[in-house]
TIRO-2110 file (N, C-alpha, C; in Angstrom, 1 decimal):
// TIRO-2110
110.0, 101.9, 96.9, N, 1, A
109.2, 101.4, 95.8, CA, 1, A
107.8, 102.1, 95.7, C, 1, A
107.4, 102.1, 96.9, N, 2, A
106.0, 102.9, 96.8, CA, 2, A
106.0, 104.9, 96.0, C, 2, A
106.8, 105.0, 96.4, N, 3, A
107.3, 106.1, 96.0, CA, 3, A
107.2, 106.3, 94.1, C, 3, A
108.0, 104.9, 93.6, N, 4, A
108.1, 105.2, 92.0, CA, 4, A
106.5, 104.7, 91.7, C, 4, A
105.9, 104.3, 92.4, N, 5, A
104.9, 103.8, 92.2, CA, 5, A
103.8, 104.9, 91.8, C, 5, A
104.0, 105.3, 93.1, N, 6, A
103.1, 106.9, 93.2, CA, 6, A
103.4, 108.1, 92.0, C, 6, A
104.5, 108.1, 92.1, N, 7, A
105.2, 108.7, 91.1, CA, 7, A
104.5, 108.7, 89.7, C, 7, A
104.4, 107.6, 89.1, N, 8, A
103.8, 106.6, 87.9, CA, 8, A
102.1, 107.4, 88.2, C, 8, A
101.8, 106.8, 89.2, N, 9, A
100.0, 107.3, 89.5, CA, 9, A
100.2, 108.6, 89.3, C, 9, A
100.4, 109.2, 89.7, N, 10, A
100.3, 111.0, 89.7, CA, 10, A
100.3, 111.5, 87.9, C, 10, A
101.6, 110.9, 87.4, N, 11, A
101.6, 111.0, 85.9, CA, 11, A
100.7, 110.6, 85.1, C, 11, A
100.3, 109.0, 85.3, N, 12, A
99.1, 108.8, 84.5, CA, 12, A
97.7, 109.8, 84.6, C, 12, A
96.7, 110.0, 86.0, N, 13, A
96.3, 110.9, 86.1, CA, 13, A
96.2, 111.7, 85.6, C, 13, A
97.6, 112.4, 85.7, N, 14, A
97.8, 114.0, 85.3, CA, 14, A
97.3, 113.9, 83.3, C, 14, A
98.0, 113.1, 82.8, N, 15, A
97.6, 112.9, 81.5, CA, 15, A
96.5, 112.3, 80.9, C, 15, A
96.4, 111.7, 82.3, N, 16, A
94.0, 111.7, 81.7, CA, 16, A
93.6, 112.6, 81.9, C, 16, A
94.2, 113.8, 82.3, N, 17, A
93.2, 115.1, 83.1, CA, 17, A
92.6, 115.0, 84.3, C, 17, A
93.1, 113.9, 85.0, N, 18, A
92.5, 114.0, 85.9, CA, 18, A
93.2, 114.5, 87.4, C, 18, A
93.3, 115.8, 87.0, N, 19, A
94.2, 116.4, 87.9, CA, 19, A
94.0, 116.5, 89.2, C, 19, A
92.9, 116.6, 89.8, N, 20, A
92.2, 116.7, 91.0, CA, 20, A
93.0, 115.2, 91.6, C, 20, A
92.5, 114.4, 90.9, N, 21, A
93.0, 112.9, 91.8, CA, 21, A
94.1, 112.9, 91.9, C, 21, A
95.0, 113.2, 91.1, N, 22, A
96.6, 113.8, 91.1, CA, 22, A
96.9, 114.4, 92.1, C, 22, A
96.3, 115.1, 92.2, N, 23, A
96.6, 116.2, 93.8, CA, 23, A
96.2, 115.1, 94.9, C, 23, A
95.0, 114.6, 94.7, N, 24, A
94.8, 113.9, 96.0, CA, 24, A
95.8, 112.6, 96.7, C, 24, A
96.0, 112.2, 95.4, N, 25, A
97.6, 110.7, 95.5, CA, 25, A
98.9, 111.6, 95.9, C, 25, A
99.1, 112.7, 95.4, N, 26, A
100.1, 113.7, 95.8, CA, 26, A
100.2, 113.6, 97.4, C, 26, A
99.0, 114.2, 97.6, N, 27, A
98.8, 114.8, 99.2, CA, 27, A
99.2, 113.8, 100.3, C, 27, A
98.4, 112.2, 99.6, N, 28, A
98.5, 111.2, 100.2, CA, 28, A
99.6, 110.8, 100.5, C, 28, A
101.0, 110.5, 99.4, N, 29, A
101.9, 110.6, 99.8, CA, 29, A
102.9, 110.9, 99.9, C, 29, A
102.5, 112.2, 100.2, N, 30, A
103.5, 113.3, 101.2, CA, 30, A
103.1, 113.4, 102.8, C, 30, A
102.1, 112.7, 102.7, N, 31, A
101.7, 113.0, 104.2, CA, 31, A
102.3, 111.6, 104.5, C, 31, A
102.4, 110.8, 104.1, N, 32, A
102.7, 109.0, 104.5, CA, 32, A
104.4, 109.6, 104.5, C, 32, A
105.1, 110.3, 103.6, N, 33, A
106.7, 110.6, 103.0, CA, 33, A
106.8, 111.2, 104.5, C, 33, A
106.3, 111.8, 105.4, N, 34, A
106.3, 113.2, 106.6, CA, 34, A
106.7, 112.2, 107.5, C, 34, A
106.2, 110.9, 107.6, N, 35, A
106.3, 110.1, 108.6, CA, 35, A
107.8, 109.4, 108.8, C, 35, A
108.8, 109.3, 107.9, N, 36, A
109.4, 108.5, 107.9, CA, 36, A
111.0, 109.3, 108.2, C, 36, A
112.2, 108.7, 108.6, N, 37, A
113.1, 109.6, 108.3, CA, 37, A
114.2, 110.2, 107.3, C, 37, A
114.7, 111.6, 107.8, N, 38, A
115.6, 112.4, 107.1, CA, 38, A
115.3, 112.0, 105.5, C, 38, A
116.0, 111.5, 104.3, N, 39, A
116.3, 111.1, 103.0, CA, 39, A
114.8, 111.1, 102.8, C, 39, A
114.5, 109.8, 103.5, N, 40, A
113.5, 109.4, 103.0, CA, 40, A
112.1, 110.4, 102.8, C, 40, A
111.9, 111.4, 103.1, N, 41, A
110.8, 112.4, 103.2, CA, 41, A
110.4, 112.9, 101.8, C, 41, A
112.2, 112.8, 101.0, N, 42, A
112.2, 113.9, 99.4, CA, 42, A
111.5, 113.0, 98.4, C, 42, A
110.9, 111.9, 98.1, N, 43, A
110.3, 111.1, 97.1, CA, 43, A
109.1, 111.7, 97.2, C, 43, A
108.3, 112.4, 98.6, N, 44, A
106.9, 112.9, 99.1, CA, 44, A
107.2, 114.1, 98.4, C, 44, A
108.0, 114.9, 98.6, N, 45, A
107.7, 116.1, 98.4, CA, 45, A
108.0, 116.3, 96.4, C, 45, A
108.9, 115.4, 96.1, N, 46, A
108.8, 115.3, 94.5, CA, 46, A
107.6, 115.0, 94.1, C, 46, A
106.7, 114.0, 94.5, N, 47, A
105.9, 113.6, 93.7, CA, 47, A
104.5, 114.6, 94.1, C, 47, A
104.6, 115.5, 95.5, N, 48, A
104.0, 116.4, 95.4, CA, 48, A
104.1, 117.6, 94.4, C, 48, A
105.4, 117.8, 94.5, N, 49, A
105.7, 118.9, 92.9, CA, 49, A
105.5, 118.5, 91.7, C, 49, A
105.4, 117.4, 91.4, N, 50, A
105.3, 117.6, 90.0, CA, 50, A
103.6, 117.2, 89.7, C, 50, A
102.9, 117.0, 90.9, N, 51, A
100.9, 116.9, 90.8, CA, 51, A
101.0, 118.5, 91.0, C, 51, A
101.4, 119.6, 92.0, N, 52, A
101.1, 121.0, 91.7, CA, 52, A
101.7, 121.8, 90.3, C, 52, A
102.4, 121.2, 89.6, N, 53, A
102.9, 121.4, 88.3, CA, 53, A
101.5, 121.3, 87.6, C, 53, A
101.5, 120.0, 87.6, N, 54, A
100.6, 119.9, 86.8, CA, 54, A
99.0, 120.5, 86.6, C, 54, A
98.9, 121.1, 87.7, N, 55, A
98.1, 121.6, 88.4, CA, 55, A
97.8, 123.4, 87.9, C, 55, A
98.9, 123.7, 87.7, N, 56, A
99.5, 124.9, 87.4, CA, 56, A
100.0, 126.3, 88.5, C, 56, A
99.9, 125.4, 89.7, N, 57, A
100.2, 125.8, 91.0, CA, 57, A
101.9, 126.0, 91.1, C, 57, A
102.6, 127.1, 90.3, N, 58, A
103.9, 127.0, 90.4, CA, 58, A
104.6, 127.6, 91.6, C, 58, A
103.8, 128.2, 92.6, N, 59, A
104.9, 128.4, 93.6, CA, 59, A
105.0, 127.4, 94.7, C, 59, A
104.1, 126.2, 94.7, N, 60, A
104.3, 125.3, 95.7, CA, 60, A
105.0, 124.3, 94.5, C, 60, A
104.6, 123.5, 93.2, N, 61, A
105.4, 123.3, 92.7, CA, 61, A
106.8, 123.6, 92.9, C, 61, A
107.4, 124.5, 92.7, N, 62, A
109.0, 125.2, 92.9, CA, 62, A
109.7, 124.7, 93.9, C, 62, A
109.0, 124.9, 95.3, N, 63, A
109.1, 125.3, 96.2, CA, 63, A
109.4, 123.5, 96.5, C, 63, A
108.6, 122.7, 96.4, N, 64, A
108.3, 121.3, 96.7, CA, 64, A
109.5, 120.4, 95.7, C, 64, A
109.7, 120.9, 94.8, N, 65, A
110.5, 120.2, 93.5, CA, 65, A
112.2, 120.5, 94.0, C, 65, A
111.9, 122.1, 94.3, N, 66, A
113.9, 122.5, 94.5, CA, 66, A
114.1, 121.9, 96.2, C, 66, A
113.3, 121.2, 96.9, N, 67, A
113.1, 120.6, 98.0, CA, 67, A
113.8, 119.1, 97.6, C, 67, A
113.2, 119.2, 96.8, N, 68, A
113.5, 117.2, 96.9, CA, 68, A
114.6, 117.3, 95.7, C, 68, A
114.8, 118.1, 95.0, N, 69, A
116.2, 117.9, 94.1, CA, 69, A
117.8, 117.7, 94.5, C, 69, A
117.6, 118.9, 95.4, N, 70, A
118.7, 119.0, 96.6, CA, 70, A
119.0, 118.2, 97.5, C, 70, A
117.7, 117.4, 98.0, N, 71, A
118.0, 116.6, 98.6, CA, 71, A
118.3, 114.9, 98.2, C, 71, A
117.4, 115.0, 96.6, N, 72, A
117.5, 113.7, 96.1, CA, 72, A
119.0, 113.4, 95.7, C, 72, A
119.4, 115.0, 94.9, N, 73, A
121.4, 114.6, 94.5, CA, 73, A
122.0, 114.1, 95.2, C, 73, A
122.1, 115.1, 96.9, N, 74, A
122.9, 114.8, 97.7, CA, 74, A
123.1, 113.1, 98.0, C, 74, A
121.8, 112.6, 98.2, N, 75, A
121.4, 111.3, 98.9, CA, 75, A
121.0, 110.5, 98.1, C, 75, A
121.0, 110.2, 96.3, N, 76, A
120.8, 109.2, 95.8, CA, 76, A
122.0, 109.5, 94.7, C, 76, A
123.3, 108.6, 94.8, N, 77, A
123.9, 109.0, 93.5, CA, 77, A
123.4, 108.7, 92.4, C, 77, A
122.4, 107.4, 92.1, N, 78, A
122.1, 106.8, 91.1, CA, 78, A
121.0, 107.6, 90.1, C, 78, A
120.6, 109.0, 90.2, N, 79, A
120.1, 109.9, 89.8, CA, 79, A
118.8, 110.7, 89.9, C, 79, A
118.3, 109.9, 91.1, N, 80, A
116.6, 110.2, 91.1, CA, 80, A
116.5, 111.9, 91.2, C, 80, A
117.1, 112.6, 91.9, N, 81, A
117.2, 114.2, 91.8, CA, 81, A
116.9, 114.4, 90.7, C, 81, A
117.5, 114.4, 89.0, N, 82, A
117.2, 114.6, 88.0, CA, 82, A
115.6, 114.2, 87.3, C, 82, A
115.6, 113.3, 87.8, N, 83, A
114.2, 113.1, 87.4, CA, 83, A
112.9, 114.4, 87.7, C, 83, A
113.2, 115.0, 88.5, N, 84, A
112.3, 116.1, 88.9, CA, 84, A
112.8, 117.5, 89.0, C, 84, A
113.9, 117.8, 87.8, N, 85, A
114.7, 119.2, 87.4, CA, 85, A
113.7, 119.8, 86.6, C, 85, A
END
């Protein structure tokens, strides 16, 4: 849950312009996402990708998004991968 949460923060941010804090809720939880296991790590690294998106940082973007896509299909059938294609 924390994850869709963050998710939500990063976006609002991002569309106030406030990109900087975007990056910094990003960073925050990807570093919290690092702690936990296997599956559970790809919601950090999505919501990391889409604050360096936003950012206009597209090779960690890429890099951070085809990370958690791959991993989000495999391991959530219910669709969360797509959300960050």
């Amino acid at each position: 849950m924390r994850f869709n949460i963050a998710d939500s923060h990063v976006s609002a941010l991002l569309l106030a312009g406030r990109v900087d804090d975007a990056v910094d809720v990003a960073e925050r939880v990807r570093s919290q996402a690092t702690t936990l296991p296997g599956a559970a790590q790809l919601p950090g690294a999505a919501v990391a990708g889409r604050a360096a998106l936003g950012v206009s940082d597209l090779h960690t973007a890429c890099k951070a998004l085809d990370e958690a896509v791959k991993g989000l299909r495999a391991n959530h059938s219910v669709g969360w991968g797509f959300r960050y294609l």
